[in-house]
C-alpha positions as CSV (number, residue, x, y, z in Angstrom):
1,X,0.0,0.0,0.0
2,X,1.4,2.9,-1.2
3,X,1.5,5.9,2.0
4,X,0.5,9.3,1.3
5,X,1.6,12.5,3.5
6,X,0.9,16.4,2.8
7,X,3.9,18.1,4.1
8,X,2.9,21.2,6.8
9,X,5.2,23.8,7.8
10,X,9.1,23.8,7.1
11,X,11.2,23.4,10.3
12,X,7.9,22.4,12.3
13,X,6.7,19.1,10.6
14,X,9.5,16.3,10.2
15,X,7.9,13.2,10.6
16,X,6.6,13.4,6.8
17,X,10.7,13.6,5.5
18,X,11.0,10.5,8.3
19,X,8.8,8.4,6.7
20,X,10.2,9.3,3.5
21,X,13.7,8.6,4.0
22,X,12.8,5.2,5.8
23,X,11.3,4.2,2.7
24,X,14.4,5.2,0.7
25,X,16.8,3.3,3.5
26,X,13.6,0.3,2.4
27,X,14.8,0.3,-1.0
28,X,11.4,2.1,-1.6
29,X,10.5,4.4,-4.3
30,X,8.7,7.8,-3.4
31,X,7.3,11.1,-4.9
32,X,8.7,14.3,-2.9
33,X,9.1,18.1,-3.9
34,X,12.3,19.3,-5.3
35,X,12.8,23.1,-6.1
36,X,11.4,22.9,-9.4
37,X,9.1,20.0,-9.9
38,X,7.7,17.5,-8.1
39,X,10.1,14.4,-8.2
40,X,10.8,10.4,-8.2
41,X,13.2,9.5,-6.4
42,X,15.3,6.3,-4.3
43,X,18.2,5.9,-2.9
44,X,21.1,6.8,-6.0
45,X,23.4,4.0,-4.3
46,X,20.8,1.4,-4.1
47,X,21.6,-0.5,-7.5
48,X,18.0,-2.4,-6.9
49,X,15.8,0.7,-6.4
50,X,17.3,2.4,-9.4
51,X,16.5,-0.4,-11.7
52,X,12.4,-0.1,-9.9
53,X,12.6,3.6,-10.8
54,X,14.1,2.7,-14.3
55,X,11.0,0.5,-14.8
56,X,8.3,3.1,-13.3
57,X,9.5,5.8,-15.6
58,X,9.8,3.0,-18.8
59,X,13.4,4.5,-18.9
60,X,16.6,3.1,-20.4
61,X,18.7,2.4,-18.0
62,X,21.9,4.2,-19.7
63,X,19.9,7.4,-19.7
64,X,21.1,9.7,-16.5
65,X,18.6,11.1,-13.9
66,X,19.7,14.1,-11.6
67,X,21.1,13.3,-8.0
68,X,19.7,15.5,-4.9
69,X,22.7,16.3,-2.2
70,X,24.2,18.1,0.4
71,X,27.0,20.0,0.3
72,X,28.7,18.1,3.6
73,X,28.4,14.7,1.1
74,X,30.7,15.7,-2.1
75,X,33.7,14.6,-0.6
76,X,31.7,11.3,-0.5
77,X,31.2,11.0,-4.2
78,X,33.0,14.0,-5.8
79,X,36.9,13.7,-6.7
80,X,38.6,17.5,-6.3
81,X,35.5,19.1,-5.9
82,X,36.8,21.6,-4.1
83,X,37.3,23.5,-7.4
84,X,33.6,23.6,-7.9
85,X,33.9,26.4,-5.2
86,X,33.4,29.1,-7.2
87,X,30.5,28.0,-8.7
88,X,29.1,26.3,-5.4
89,X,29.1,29.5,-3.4
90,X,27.7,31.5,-6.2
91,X,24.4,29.3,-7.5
92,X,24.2,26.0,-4.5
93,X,21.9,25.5,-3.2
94,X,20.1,26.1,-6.2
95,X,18.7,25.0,-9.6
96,X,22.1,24.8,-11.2
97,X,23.2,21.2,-12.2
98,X,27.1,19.5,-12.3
99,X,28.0,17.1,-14.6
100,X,30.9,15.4,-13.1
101,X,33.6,12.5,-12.3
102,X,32.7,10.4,-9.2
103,X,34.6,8.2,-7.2
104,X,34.5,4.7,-7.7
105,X,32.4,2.3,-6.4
106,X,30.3,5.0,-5.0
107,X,27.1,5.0,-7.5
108,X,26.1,1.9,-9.4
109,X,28.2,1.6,-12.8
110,X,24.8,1.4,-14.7
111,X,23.7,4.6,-13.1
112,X,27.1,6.4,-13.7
113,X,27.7,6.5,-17.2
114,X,31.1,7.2,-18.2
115,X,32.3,7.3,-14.7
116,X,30.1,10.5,-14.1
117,X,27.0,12.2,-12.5
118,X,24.9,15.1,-12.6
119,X,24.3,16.5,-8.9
120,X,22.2,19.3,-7.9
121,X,22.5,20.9,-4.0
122,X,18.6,21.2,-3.4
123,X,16.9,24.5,-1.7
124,X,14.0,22.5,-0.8
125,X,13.6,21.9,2.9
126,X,12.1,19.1,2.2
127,X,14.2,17.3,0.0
128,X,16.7,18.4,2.1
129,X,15.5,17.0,5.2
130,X,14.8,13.6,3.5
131,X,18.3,13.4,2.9
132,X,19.9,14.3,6.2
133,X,17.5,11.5,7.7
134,X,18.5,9.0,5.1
135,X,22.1,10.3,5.1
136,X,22.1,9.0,1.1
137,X,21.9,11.3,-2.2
138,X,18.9,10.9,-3.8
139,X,17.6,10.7,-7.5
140,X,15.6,13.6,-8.5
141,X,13.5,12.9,-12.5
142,X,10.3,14.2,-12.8
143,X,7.2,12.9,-12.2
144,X,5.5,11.2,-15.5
145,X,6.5,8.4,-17.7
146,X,9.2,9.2,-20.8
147,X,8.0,11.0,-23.0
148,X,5.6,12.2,-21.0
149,X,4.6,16.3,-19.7
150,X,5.7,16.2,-15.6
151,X,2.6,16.3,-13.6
152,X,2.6,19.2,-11.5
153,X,-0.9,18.5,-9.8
154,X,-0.5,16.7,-6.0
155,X,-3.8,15.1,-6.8
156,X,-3.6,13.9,-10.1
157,X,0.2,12.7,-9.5
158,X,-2.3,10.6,-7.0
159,X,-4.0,9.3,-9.6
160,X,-1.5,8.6,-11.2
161,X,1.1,6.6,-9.1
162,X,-0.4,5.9,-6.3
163,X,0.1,1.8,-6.9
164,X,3.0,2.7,-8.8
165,X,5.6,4.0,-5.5
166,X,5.7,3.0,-2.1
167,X,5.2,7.0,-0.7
168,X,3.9,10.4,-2.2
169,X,4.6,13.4,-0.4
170,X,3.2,16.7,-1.7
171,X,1.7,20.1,-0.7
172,X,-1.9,19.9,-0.5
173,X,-3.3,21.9,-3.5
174,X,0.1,23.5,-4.6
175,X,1.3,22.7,-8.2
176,X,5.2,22.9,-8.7
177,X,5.9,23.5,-12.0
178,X,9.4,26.2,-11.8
179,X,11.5,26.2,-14.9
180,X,14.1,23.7,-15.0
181,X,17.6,23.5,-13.6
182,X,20.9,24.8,-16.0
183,X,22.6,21.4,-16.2
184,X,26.9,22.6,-16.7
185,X,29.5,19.9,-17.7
186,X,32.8,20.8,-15.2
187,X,34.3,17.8,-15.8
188,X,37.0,20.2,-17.6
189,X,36.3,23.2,-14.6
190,X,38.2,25.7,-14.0
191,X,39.6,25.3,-17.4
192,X,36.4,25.2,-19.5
193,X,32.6,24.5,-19.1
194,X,29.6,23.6,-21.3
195,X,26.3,24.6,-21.0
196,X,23.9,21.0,-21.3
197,X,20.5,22.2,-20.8
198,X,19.1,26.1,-20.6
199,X,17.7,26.7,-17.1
200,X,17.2,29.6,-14.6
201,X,20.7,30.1,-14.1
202,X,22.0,31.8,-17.2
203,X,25.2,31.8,-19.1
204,X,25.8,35.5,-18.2
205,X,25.1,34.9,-14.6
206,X,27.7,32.0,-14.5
207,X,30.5,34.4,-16.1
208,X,29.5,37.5,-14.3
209,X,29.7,35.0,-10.9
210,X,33.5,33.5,-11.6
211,X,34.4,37.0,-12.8
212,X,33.5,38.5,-9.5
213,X,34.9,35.4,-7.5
214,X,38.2,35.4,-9.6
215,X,38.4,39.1,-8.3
């Protein structure tokens, strides 16, 4: 039976992002806000759970989904991310998305194609909270089937998946449809970096931000 939760007030409700990250420690599957959309998501080092997420989005399994993480956990995953600094303290946490390297034997091979990631530090609490209580990144796709529009509704993503996850999270009556994330490549950072997907954060804003950090 799949549980259902509407999330109250940040910093006051927590058992909701409980329940949520027990699932995830489960090997479960749930629904959750991120900062843009409303998200799927499992444990990204649970090899079994991504193949069940694979198979409720009737994904491929070499095509990438984001990761959801804190900044305390890229040492964790993240070879010399340190020189993601400027870029970190300018945009994260934020809807701007790494491409990167990651350390062996951290993230399932099928998940990490080409021995890299994408990675997003979230802003939303509750995402947030889900992984601190977990203490594991998390996948973050959107919620619909591929090739699908993301459902932004809480109640028709309950229509929708409700036999299809093990727990749905959502704000009672509030859609979350926010533009995107910029997803950059820095595999090549500080030296270069390449633009994969137009977001909120804008070219400009990325130049103007290392300009101003360089000094």
């Amino acid at each position: 039976m799949t549980l259902i939760r509407y999330i109250g007030i940040e910093g006051i409700e927590k058992v909701p992002a409980g329940e949520a990250a027990e699932i995830l420690k489960d090997g479960g599957t749930i629904i959750y806000p991120s900062e843009t959309l409303y998200g799927l998501g499992v444990d990204a080092t649970n090899k079994e759970a991504l193949k069940k997420l694979y198979k409720i989005k009737e994904r491929k399994p070499d095509e990438g989904m984001i990761i959801l993480l804190r900044r305390e956990m890229l040492e964790n995953y993240i070879p010399d991310w340190e020189k993601l600094l400027p870029l970190l303290d300018s945009f994260s946490p934020g809807p701007l998305t790494y491409v990167v390297n990651i350390k062996p034997d951290t993230i399932p091979p099928s998940y990490a194609k080409d021995n890299s990631i994408a990675f997003r530090i979230t802003s939303s609490w509750f995402a947030r909270y889900i992984i601190d209580f977990s203490n594991k990144p998390i996948i973050s796709t959107s919620v619909n089937l591929t090739g699908e529009k993301p459902i932004s509704d809480p109640e028709s993503i309950i229509e929708k998946f409700i036999h299809k996850v093990d727990g749905i999270f959502l704000f009672q009556g509030l859609r979350l449809n926010a533009p995107p994330s910029t997803i950059i490549d820095v595999r090549l950072f500080p030296e270069k970096y390449e633009i994969i997907r137009h977001g909120q954060i804008t070219a400009k804003a990325i130049d103007e931000a290392l300009e101003v950090y360089s000094g």
